[in-house]
Backbone as JSON, one array per atom type, in Angstrom:
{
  "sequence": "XXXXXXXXXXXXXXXXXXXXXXXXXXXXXXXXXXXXXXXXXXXXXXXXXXXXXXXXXXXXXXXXXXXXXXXXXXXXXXXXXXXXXXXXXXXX",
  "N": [[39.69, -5.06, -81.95], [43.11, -5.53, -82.17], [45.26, -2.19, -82.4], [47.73, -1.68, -83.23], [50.3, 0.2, -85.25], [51.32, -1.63, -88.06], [53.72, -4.21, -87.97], [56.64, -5.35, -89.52], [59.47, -7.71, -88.76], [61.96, -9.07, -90.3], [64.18, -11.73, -90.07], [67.7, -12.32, -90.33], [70.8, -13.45, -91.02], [74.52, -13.35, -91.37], [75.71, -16.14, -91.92], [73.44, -17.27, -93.85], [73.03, -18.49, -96.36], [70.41, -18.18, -97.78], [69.09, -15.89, -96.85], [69.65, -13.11, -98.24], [67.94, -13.46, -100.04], [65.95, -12.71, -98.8], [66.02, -9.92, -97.55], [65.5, -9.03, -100.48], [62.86, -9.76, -100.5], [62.08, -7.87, -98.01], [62.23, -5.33, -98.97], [60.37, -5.27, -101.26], [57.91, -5.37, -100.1], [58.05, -3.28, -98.8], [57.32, -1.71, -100.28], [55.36, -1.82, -101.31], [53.57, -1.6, -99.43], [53.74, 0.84, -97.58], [52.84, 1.73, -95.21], [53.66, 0.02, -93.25], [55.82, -0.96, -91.41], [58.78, -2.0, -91.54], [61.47, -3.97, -90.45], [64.61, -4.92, -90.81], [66.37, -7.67, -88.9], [69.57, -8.22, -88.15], [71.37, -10.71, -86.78], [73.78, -11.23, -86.72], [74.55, -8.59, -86.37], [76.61, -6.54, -83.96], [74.43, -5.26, -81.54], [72.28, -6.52, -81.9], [68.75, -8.08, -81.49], [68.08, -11.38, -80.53], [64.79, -12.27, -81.3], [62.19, -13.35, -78.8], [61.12, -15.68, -80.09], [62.07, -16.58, -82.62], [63.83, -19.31, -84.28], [64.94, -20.44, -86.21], [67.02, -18.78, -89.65], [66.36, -17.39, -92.39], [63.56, -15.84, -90.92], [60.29, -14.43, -90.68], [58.92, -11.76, -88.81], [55.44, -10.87, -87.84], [53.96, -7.93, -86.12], [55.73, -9.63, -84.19], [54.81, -12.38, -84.48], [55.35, -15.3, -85.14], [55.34, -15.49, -89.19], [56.46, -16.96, -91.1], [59.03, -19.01, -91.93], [61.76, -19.18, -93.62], [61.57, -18.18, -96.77], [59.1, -16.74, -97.58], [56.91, -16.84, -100.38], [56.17, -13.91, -102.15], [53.8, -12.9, -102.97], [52.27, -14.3, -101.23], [52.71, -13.5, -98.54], [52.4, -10.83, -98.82], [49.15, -11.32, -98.95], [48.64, -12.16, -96.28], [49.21, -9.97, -94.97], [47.7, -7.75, -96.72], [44.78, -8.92, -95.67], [45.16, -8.69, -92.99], [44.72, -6.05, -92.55], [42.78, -4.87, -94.15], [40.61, -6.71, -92.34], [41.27, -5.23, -90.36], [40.37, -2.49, -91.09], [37.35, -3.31, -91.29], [36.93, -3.33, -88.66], [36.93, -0.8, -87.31]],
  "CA": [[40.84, -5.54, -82.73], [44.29, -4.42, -82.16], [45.19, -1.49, -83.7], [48.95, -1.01, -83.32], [50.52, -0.39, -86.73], [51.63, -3.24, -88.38], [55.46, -4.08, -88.17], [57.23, -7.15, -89.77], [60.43, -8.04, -88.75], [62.8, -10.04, -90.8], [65.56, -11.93, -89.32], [68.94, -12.98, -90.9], [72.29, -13.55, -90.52], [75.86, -13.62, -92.53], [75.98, -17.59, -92.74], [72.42, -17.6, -94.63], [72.64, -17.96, -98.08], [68.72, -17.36, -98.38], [68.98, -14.51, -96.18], [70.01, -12.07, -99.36], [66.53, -13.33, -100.9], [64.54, -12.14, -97.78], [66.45, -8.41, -97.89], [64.77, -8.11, -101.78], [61.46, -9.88, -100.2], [61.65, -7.11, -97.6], [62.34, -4.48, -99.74], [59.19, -5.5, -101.96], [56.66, -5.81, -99.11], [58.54, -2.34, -97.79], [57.09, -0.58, -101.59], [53.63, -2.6, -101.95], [52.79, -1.14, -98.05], [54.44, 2.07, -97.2], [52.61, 2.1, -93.78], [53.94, -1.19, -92.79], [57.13, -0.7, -90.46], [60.04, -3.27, -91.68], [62.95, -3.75, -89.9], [65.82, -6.36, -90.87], [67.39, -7.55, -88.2], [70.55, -8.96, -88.57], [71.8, -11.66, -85.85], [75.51, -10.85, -86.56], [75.18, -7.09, -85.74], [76.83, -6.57, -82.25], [73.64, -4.94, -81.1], [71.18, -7.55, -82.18], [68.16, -9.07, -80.26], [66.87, -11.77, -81.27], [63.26, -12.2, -81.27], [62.37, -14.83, -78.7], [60.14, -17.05, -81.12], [63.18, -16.85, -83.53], [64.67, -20.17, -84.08], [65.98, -20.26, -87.73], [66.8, -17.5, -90.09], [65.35, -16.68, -92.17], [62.61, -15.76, -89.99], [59.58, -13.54, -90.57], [57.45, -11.87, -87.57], [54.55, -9.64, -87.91], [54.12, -7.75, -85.03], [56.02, -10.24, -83.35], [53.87, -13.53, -84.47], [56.31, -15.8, -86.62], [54.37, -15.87, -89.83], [56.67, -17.77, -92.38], [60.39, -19.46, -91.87], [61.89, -19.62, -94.91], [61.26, -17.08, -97.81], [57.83, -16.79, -98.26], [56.52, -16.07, -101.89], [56.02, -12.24, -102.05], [52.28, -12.54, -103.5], [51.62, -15.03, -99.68], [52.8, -12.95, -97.05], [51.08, -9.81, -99.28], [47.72, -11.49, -98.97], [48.32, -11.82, -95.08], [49.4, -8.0, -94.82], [46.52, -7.36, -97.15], [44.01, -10.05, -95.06], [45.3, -8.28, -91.56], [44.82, -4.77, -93.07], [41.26, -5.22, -94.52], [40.21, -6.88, -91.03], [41.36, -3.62, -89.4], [39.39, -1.67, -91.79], [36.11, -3.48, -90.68], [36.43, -3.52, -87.18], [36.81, 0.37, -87.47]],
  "C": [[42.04, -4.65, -82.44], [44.62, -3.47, -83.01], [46.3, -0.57, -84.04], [49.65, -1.35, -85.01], [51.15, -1.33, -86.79], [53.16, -2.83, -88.69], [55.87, -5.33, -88.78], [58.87, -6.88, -89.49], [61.28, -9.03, -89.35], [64.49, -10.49, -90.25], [66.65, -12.35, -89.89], [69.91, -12.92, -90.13], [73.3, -14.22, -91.62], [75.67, -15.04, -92.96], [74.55, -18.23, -93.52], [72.45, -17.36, -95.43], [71.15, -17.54, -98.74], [68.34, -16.09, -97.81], [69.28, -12.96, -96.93], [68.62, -12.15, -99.78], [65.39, -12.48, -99.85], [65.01, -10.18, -97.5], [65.54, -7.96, -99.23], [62.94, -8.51, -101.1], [60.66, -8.55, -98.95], [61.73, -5.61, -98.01], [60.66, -4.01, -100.41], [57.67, -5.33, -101.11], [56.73, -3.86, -98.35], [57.61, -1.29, -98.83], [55.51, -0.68, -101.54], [52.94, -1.48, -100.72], [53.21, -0.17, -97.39], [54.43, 2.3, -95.61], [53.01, 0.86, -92.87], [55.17, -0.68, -92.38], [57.76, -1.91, -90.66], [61.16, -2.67, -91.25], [63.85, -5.27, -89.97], [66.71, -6.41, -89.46], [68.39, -8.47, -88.42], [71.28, -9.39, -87.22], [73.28, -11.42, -85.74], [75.89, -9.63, -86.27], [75.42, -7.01, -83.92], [75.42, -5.53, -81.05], [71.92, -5.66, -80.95], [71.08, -8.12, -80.98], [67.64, -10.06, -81.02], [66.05, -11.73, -80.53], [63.1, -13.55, -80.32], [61.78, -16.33, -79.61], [61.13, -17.5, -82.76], [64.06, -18.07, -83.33], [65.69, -20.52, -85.35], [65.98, -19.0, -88.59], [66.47, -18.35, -91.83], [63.72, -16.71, -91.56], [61.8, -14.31, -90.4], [58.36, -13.19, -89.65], [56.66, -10.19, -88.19], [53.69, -9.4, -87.06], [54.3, -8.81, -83.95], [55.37, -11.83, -83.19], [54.78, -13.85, -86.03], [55.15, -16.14, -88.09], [54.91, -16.79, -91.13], [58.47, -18.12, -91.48], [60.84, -19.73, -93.32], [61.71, -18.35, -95.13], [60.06, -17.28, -98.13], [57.47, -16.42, -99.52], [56.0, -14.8, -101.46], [54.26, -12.07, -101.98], [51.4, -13.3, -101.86], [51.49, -14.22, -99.01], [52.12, -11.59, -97.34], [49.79, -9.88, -98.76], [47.99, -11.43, -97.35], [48.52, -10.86, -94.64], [47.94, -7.62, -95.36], [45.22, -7.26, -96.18], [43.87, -8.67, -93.52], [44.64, -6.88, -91.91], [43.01, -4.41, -93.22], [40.37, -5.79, -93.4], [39.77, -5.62, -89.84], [40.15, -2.75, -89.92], [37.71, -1.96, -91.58], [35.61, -3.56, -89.42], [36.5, -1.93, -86.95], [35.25, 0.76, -86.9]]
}
């Protein structure tokens, strides 16, 4: 099983009004999992990549595998952090 730490990337950009809700959703996911590596990226910063599997924002990848579009409920994308996490821990 792979066993690079786990990263989620969240994607936004200025003209997304749901893109403020996915800043507190990555905030929340940033407290629950300390060892989890979040990084917002923001589409309007002049240094931004997007992601190629990025087609709408908001966009959430973990390690790079889109796992929700939209705002996922906090307690969902938990259980698949959790899910992935607990996997690791048995293939150990």
């Amino acid at each position: 099983m792979n066993q690079e730490p786990l990263a989620l990337e969240v994607v936004v950009a200025k003209h997304c009004q749901q893109c403020r809700q996915s800043l507190q959703v990555a905030d929340a996911l940033q407290k629950e999992f300390p060892a989890l590596k979040v990084h917002v990226v923001d589409l309007d910063a002049p240094d931004a990549v997007k992601p190629d599997a990025v087609f709408a924002v908001p966009s959430y990848l973990l390690n790079g595998r889109v796992v929700s579009l939209g705002n996922p409920e906090v307690e969902e994308i938990s259980g698949t952090i959790r899910a992935l996490l607990q996997a690791r821990e048995v293939a150990k």
